[in-house]
Backbone as numpy.savetxt, mean C-alpha at the origin, in Angstrom:
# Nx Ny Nz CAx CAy CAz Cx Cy Cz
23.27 -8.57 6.82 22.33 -9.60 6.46 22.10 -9.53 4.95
22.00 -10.69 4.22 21.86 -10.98 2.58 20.44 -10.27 2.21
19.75 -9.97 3.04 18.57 -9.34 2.48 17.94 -7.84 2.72
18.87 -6.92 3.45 19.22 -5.86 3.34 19.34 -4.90 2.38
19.63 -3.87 2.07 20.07 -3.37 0.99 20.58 -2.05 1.85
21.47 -1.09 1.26 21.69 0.16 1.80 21.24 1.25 0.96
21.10 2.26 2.05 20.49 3.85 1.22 20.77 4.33 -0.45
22.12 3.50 -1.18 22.27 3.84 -2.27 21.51 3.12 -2.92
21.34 1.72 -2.52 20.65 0.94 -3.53 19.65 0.86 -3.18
19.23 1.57 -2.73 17.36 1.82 -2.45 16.88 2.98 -3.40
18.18 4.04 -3.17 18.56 5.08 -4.04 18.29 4.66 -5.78
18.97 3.65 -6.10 19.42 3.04 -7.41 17.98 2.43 -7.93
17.37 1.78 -7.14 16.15 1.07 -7.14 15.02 1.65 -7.49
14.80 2.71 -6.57 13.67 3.98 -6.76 13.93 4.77 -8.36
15.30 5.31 -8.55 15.37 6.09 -9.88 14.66 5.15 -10.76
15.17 3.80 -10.77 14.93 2.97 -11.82 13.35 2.82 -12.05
12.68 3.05 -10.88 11.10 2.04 -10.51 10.63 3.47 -11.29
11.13 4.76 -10.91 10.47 6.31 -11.28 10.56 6.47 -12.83
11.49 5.77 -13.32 11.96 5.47 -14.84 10.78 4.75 -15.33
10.53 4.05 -14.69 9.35 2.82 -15.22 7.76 3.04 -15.04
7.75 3.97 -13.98 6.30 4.69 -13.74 6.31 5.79 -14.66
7.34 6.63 -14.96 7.18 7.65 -15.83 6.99 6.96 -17.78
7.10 6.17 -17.95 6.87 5.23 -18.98 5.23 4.93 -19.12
5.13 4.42 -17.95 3.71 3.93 -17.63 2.22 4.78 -17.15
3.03 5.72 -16.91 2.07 7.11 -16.55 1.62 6.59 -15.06
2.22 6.39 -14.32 1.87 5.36 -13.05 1.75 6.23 -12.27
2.12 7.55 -12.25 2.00 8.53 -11.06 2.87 8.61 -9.83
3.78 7.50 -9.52 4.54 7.88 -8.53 5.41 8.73 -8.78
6.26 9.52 -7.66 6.84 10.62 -7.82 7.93 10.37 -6.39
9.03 11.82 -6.40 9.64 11.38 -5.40 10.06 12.60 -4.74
9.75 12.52 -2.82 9.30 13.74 -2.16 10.75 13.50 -1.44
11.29 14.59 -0.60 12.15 14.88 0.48 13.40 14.84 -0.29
14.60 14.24 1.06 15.90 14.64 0.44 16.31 13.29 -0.20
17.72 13.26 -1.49 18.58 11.98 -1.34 19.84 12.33 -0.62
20.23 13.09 -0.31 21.42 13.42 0.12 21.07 13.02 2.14
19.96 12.60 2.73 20.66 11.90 3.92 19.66 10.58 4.20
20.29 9.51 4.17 19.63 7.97 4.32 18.28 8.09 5.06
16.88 7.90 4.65 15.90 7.93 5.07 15.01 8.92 5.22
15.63 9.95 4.05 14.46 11.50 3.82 14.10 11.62 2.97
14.36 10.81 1.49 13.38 10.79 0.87 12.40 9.72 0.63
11.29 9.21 -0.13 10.58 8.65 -0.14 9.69 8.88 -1.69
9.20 7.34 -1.82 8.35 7.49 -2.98 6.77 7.81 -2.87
5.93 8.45 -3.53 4.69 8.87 -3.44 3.95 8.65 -4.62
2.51 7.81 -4.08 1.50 7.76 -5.07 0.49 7.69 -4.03
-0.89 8.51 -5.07 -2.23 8.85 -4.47 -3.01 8.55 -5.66
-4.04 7.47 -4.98 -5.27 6.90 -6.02 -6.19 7.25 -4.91
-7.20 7.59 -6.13 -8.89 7.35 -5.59 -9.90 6.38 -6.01
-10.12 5.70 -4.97 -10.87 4.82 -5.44 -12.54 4.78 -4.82
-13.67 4.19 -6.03 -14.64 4.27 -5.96 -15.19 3.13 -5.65
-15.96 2.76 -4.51 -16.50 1.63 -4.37 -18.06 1.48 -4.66
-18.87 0.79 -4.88 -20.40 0.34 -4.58 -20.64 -0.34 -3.17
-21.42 0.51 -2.86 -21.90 -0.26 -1.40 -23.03 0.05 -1.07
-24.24 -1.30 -0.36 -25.03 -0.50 -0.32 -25.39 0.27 0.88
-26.67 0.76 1.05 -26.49 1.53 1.78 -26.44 1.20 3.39
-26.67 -0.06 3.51 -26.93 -0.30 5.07 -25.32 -1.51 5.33
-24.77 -2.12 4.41 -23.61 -2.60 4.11 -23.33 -3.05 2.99
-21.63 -3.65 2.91 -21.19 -3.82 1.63 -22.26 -4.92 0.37
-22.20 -4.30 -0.80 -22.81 -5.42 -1.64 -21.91 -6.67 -2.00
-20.33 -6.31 -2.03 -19.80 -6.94 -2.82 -18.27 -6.91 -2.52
-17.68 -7.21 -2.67 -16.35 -7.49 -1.93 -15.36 -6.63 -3.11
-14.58 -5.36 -2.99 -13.78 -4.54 -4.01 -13.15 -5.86 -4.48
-12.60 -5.57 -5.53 -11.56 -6.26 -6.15 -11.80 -7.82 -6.38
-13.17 -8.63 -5.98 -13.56 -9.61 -6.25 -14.05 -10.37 -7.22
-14.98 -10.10 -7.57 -16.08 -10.26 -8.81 -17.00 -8.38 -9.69
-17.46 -8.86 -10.66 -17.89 -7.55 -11.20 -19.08 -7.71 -10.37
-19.52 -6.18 -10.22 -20.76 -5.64 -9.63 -22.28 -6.86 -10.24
-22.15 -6.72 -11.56 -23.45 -7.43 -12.66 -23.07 -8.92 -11.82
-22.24 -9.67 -11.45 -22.35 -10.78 -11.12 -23.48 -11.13 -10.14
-23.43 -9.84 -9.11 -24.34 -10.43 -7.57 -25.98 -9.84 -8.26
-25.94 -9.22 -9.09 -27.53 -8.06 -9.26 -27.99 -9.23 -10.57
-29.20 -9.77 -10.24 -30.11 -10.19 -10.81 -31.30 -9.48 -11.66
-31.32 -8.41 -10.58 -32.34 -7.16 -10.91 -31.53 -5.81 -11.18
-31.33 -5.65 -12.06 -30.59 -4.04 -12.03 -31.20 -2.83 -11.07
-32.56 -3.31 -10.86 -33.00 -2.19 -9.96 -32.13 -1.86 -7.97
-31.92 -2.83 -8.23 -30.60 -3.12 -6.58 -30.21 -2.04 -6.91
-29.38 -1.54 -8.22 -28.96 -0.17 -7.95 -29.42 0.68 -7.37
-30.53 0.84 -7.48 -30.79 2.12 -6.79 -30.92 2.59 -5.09
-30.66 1.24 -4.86 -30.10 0.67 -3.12 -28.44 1.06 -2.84
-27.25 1.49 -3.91 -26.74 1.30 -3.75 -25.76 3.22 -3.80
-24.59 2.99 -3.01 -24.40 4.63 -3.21 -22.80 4.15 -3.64
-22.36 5.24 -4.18 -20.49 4.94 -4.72 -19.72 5.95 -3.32
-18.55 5.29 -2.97 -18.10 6.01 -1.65 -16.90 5.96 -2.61
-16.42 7.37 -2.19 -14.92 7.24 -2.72 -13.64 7.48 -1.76
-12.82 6.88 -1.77 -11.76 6.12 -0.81 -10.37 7.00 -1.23
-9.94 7.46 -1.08 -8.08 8.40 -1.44 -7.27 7.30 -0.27
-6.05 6.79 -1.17 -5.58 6.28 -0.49 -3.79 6.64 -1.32
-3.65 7.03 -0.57 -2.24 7.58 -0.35 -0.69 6.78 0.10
0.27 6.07 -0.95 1.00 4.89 -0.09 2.51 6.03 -0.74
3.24 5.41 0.33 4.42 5.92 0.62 5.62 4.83 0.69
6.78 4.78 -0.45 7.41 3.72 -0.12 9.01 4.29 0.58
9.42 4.16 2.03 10.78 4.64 2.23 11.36 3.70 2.81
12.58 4.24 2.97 13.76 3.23 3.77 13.73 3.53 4.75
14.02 2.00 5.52 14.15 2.02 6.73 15.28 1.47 7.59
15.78 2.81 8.37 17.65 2.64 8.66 17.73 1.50 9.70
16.25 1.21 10.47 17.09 0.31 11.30 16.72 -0.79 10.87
16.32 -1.05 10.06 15.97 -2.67 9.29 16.82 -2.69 7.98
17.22 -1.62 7.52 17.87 -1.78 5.94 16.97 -2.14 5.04
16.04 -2.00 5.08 14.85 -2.08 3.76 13.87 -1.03 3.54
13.26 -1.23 2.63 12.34 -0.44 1.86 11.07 -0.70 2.78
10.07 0.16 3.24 8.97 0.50 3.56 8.10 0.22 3.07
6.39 0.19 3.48 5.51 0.79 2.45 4.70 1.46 4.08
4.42 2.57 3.36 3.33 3.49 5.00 2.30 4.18 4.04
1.09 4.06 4.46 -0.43 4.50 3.87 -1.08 5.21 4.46
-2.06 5.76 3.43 -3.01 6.04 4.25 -4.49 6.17 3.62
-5.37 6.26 3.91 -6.84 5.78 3.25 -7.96 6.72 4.04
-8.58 7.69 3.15 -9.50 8.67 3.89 -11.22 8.37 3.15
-12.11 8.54 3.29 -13.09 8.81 2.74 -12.86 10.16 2.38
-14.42 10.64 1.39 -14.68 11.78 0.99 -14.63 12.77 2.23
-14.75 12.69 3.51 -15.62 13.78 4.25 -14.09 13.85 5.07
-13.18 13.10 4.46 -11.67 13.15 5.35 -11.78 12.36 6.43
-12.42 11.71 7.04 -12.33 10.74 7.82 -11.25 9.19 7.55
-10.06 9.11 8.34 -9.41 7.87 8.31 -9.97 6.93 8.03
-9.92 6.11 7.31 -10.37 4.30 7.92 -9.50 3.84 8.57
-10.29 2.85 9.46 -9.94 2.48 10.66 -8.92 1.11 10.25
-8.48 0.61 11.11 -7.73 -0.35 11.00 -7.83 -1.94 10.33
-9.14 -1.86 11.06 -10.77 -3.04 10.79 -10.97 -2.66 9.13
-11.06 -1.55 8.82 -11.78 -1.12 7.73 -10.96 -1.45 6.60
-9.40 -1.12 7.51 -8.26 -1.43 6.18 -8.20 -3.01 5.31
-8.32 -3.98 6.88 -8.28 -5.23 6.76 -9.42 -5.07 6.32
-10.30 -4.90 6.46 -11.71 -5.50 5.84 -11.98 -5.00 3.67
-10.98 -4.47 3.26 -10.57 -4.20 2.65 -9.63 -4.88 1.47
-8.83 -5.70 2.30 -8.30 -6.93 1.93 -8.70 -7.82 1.24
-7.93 -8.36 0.28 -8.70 -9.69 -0.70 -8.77 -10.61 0.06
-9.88 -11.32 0.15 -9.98 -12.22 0.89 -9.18 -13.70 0.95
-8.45 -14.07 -0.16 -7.13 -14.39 -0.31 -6.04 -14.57 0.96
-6.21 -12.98 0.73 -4.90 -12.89 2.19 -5.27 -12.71 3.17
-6.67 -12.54 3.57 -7.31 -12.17 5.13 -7.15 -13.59 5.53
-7.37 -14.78 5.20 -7.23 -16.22 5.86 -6.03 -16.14 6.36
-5.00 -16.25 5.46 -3.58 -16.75 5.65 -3.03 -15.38 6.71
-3.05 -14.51 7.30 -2.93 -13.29 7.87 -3.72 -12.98 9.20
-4.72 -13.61 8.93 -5.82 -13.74 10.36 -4.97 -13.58 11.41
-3.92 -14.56 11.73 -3.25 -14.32 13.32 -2.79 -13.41 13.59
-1.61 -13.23 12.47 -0.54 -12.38 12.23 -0.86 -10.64 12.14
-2.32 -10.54 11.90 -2.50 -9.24 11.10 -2.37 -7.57 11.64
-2.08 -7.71 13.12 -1.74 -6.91 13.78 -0.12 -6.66 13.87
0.60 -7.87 14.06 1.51 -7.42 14.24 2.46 -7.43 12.15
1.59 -8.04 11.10 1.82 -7.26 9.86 1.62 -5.82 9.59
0.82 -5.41 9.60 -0.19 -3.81 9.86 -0.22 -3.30 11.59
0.31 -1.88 11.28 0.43 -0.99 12.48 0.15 0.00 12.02
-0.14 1.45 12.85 -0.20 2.76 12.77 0.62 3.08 13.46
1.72 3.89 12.73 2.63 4.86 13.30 2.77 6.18 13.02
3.46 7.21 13.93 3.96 7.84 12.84 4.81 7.69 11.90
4.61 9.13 10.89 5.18 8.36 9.61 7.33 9.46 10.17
7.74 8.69 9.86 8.99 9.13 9.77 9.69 10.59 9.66
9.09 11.07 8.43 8.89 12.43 7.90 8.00 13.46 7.97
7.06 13.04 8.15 5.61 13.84 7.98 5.00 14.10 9.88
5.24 13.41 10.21 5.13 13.23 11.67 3.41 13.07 11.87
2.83 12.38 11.00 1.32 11.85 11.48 1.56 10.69 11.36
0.23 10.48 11.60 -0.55 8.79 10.91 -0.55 8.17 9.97
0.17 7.38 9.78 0.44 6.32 8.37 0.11 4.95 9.40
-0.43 4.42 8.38 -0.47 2.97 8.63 1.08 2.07 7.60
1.64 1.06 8.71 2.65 0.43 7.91 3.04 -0.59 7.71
3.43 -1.21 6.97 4.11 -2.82 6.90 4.92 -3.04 7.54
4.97 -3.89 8.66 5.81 -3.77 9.71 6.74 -4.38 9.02
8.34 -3.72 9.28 9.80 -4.50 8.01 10.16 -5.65 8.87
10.19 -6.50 9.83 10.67 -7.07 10.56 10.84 -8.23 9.76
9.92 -8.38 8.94 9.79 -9.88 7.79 10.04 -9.36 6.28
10.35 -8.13 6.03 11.06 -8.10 4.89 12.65 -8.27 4.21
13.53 -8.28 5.39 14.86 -8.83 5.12 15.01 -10.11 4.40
13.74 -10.84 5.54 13.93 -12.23 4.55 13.42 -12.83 3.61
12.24 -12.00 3.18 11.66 -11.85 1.52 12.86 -10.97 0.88
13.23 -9.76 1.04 14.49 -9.99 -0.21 15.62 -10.47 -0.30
15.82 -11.55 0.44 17.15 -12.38 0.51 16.39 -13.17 -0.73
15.38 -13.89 -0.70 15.18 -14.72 -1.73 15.00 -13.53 -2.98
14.95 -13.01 -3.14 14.58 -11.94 -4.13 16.22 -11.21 -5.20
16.92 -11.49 -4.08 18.52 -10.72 -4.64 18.94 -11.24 -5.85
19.40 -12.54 -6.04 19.70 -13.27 -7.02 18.88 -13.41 -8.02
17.21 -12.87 -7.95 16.52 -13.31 -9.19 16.10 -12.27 -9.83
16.30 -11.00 -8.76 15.92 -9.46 -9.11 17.29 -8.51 -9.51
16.70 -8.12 -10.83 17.76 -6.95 -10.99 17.13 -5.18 -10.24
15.74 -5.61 -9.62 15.75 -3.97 -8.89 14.45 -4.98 -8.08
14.91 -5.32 -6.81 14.16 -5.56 -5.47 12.94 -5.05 -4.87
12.84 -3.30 -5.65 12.21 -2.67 -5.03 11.14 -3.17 -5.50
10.72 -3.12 -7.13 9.74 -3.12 -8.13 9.11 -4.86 -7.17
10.19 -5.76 -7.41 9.51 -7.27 -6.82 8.73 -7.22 -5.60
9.22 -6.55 -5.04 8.65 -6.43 -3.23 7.59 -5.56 -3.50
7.50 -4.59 -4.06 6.09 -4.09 -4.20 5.17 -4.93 -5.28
């Protein structure tokens, strides 16, 4: 299939993307083997801090600035910072021929977020257009390598996002992420 790629050029793709994070101070890095199709994998871990208050969210992450919704600065003191580790993993996948992405997202106290929590998480952007679909986009599996819980992009619809992608991309991987 035209939108495939194989283990080398996933291979070829990743050095290049690790070339470009190491430029950028981007933090990804690269875990397991290259020597057999589907053992190694790319790795990055952010923490992120949200405002929320305390009985629910104030404000939607990644939406508007905090000062937009607070009239009164004193709201702050209604409000607590939760911090979120979220952990994404990009590998290949042998029986689809594409690139992955598998996550994962803990609070401070190590507790998962839930599935709901992930989506609810989401720019609201893409929660409309995704509404139907959003289960069978997002799953929990195990992860390939690690043998826990990752949450993942199901590949079933990525063959045919990088078919359009081949001809305009000189590294697929970087576009698709």
């Amino acid at each position: 299939m035209a939108g495939t790629v194989s283990w080398e050029e996933f291979l070829q793709c990743t050095n290049n993307f690790l070339e470009i994070s190491d430029q950028l101070l981007d933090g990804w890095k690269l875990c397991g083997r290259t020597d057999s199709p589907g053992s190694a994998y790319l790795v990055k871990k952010l923490v992120v801090f949200e405002r929320t208050e305390k009985e629910s969210k104030l404000c939607d992450t990644f939406e508007e600035p905090l000062d937009t919704f607070l009239e009164d600065k004193s709201m702050l003191e209604n409000t607590v910072e939760e911090r979120t580790t979220w952990e994404y993993h990009v590998m290949y996948n042998q029986s689809y021929s594409v690139p992955t992405l598998h996550f994962n997202a803990w609070r401070s106290d190590g507790a998962l977020l839930s599935l709901e929590e992930v989506w609810g998480r989401a720019l609201k952007c893409y929660r409309g257009s995704l509404e139907d679909d959003k289960w069978t986009v997002l799953t929990q599996q195990e992860h390939p390598i690690l043998r826990r819980p990752f949450y993942t992009l199901h590949p079933c619809r990525t063959a045919e996002f990088l078919e359009s992608l081949k001809e305009k991309s000189s590294n697929i991987l970087i576009t698709w992420l």
